[in-house]
C-alpha positions, 0 to 999 in steps of 0.5 A: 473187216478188221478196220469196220469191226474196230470202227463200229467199236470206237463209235459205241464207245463215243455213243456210250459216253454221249449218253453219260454226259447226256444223263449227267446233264439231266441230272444236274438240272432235275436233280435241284429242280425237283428238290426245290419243288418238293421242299417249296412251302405254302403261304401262312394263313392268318389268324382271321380265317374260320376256325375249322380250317388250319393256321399258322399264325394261330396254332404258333400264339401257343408257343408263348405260353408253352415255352413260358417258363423255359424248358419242359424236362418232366418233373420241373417248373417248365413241366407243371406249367407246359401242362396246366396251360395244356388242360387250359387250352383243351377247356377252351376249345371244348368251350366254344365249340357250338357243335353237339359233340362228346368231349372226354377229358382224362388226366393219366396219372403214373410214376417214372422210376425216381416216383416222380407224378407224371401226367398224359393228357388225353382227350376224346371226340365222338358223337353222342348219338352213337350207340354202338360202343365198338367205333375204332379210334384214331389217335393224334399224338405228340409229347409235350416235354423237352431236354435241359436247357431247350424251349423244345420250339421243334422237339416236340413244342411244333407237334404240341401247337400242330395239334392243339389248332387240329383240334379246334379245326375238327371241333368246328368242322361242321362236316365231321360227324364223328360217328364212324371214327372217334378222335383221340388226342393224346399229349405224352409225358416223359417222352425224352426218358425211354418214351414212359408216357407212351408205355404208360398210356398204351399199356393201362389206359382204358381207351387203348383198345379202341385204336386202330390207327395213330399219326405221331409228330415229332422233330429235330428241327423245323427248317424245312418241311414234314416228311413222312419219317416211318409207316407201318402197316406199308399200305397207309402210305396210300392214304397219306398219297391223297394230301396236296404236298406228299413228302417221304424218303426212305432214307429216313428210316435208316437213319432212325435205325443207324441212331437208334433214335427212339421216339413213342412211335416204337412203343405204339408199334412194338409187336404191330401193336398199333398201325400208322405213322410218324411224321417229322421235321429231320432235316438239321441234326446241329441244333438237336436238343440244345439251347438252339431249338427256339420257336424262333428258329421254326421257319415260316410255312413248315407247320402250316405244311404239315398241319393242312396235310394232316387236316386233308387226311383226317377229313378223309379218314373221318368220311370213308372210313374203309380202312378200318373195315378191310383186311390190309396186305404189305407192299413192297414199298420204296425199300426195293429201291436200294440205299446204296445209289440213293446215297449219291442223290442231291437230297440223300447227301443233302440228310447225311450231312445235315443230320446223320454226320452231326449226330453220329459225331455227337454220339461217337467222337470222344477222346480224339479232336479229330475223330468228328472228320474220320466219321464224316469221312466214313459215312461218305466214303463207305457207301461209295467203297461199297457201290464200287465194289458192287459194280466191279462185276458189270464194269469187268464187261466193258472193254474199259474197264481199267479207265473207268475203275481209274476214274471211280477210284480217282472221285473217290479219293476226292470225296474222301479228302473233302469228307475228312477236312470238312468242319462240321460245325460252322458259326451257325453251327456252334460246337456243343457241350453239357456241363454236369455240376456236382456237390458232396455234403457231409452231415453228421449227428452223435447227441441226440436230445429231447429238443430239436438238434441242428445237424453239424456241416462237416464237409461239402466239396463242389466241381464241374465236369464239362463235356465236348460232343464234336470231337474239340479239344476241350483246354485251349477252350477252358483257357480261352474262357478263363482269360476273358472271364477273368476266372481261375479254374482251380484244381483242372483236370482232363481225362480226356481231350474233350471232358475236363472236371474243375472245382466250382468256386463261381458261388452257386447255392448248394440245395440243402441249406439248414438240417434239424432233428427232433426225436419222438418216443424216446429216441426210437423215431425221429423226423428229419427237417431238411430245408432246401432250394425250391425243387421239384426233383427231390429223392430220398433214400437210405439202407435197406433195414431202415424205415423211412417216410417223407412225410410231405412228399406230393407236395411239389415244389416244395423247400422243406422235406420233412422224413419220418425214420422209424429205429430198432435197438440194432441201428446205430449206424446208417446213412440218409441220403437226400438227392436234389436235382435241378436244370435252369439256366439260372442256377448255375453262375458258370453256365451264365457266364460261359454262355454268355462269353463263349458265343462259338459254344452251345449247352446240349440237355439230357431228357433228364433233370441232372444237370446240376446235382447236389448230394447230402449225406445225414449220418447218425452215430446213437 
């Protein structure tokens, strides 16, 4: 009895591992299988089909022009022009539309805390022969500025071409009527500083009480097809089921969570304000907001993917129409399905290496050369340390639970050693930095005449701070740099492994150029002119007790800034302080060269136009 009892149990065990094997088997030939299924791409459609219908080759025409003056940070050169050429192509296709369709065209003026003049774009499709004024609205949107030193090709310059050949497919779509549904397009400014387009337009414009349903497109990097990055309300996930190539994962939307990367999808849907989606390239978190993101670099296939998907839904919404009308209930969706196991999936680990690990390193890994590992290390090993720990229980069970607990202790060691020696950044994955250029000048006036004074340069003092984001040491870099270049680096000093700040002795121009003052009457008012680089960023400010106007200041660009000061008998002291902020390549000498020589290392931007910062100080002495 003893004997059949023990062979019996020696048989489950065998029978057990059998299907182990058996099960890791099919894994390891579905798994890759269904990945390369799901991530397969469409043919590219020519620019000679009709017009109604979506292609590639034409909606990336767009991207020469868009990226024509380099990047698209609000409030420069790159900006002005991204948006003049928008408002251009919008009149185009409004123009050779042969349907009768309701155009509406309107330009959303608003300021960003420095004052700066910011645009949203925003057209509106509907049918004229419409009475009814309460039709629900569905918004398209995308934002059209980038970062410092990016041509913004995948952040957001894809939705920005997407969008622009949706529109001419729907005008020329004979078989959209617009009546049930009226179409929103919208083109966000200042996305990159705090989603300010978004709020502006979501919070004053008058059409935004009309919408009931909005798709966003944004992206890191377009190597690979859109997926579906967060939804809200869960139902719409129905909708978007009807496309020939759906694509979603949930782990997506952790990963927005764990980075809090914010885009105006947040703002549409602060307090369900607003239901629907997001969608996006989230693939390759290395070449995120850095001079990599080229049009060049857009793989061929991924926006004619997301294009005919987005084509196919909005035919579908624009024909029935139901959705609008019934009241939604929440389901359950994908999030039943815990993140934990889904970590140890081919496409899973596939996104925490390609996106969570190069951004979490970017974020955290300062001062330590080798913290970028210990990150790696601990988004690998954490989620298995805590998948081990969750079935500890049901192993206890079995009657080998020591063995398997072995075994499981043994492949997590593996990982963890392979997790903390793997660079995460290759040749084709430079090691990034930011370089932040600042200058000090100093001007100061005691005489004061009844004809224009030319203000004195008492002192100016300019240096660079250069900054690592992956955790590399930062002086053998420097070094390396100097001696190729030839360069001294004067007055080097590192505070930390990986940020050094050096004197700027490379002959880049200083903004402010030439001061004068010329004193009105009798010495109580005085207007200030200040001659500088051609700038489209340029602040001024001064105590809290003095009256100052800049006399020009909608003038943008601008190389004179002319400031009306209003005096009391009581101000005999004060400062006027004149900020002006550029962010082109091609105004720092240094980063032309150290880009230049320095191949291993890519420039990172800032949503901001701060890279280069010159600070001029006027003080009066009456």
């Amino acid at each position: 009895m003893l004997f059949s009892r023990q062979f019996n149990s020696n048989n489950y065990v065998k029978q057990f591992i059998l299907w182990i094997v058996l099960f890791i088997c099919v894994i390891l030939i579905a798994g890759p299988l269904a990945l390369h299924v799901s991530s397969a791409l469409p043919t590219v459609k020519t620019r000679n089909i009709p017009l109604h219908l979506f292609s590639e080759e034409r909606a990336r025409t767009y991207f020469s022009n868009l990226t024509l003056y380099g990047s698209r940070v609000s409030n420069t050169r790159g900006d002005f022009y991204a948006r003049s050429f928008l408002i251009s192509q919008i009149e185009r296709i409004s123009s050779i539309s042969k349907r009768h369709l309701q155009i509406e065209f309107d330009l959303q003026n608003f300021t960003d805390r420095q004052h700066n003049q910011l645009q949203n774009i925003v057209v509106r499709l509907s049918n004229p022969a419409t009475k009814s004024k309460n039709v629900s609205c569905l918004l398209l949107t995308a934002h059209y500025d980038s970062v410092e030193f990016s041509l913004g090709g995948s952040d957001d310059g894809s939705g920005i071409v997407i969008l622009l050949e949706l529109l001419s497919n729907l005008v020329n779509d004979l078989t959209l009527t617009f009546s049930n549904v009226h179409l929103i397009v919208l083109f966000t400014s200042a996305e990159e500083i705090n989603s300010q387009g978004a709020k502006e337009f979501i919070s004053n414009h008058i059409w935004r009480s009309d919408i009931r349903y909005f798709i966003n497109i944004d992206a890191t990097t377009c190597n690979e097809k859109a997926s579906l990055n967060r939804i809200i309300p869960s139902q719409l996930v129905v909708d978007y089921s009807r496309v020939s190539r759906p694509r979603a994962n949930v782990i997506i939307e952790y990963i927005h969570k764990w980075l809090r990367l914010m885009s105006d999808y947040d703002v549409f849907t602060l307090n369900n304000s607003l239901l629907g989606y997001e969608f996006g390239f989230l693939l390759d978190g290395y070449n995120y907001h850095t001079s990599l993101d080229h049009p060049l670099m857009i793989k061929q296939g991924v926006l004619q993917d997301l294009g005919e998907n987005l084509e196919f839904s909005l035919r579908w919404k624009q024909l029935h129409c139901t959705l609008f009308e019934q009241a939604y209930h929440w389901l359950f969706l994908p999030l039943i399905v815990s993140f934990i196991p889904l970590t140890h999936t081919i496409e899973i680990v596939n996104r925490l290496v390609r996106i969570l690990i190069p951004l979490m390193v970017r974020r955290f890994s300062f001062g330590w050369s080798r913290l970028g590992n210990v990150i790696i290390c601990s988004v690998i090993a954490v989620p298995t340390t805590v998948f081990v720990l969750g079935f500890i229980p049901i192993l206890q069970r079995t009657k080998h639970f020591g063995r398997i607990l072995i075994i499981l202790l043994i492949t997590f060691f593996i990982v963890f050693i392979i997790a903390y020696y793997r660079q995460p950044f290759s040749s084709s994955h430079p090691h990034i930095f930011y370089a932040k250029h600042m200058s000090k000048s100093m001007y100061k006036i005691e005489t004061l005449s009844s004809d224009p004074v030319i203000v004195s340069l008492i002192s100016q003092s300019s240096s660079i701070t250069v900054t690592t984001y992956d955790g590399l040491a930062l002086s053998p870099v420097l070094s390396d740099f100097s001696a190729k270049s030839g360069h001294i680096l004067h007055n080097q000093r590192c505070l930390k492994t990986t940020k050094c700040t050096f004197d700027d002795t490379f002959n880049r121009t200083i903004a402010v150029q030439h001061i004068e003052i010329e004193s009105m009457n009798n010495f109580s008012d005085y207007i200030i002119f200040v001659q500088h680089v051609l700038s489209y960023n340029i602040q001024v400010s001064s105590f809290p007790f003095i009256k100052f106007l800049v006399l020009n200041q909608s003038n943008i660009p601008r190389t004179e800034t002319r400031i009306y000061v209003t005096l009391d008998s009581s101000s005999s002291l004060f400062d006027i302080n004149i900020k002006i902020r550029r962010c082109d390549l091609i105004d720092s000498p240094f980063l032309v060269l150290f880009t230049d020589i320095m191949s291993n290392m890519v420039l990172m931007g800032k949503g901001q136009c701060q890279a280069i910062d010159d600070d001029t100080t006027l003080t009066f002495n009456k």
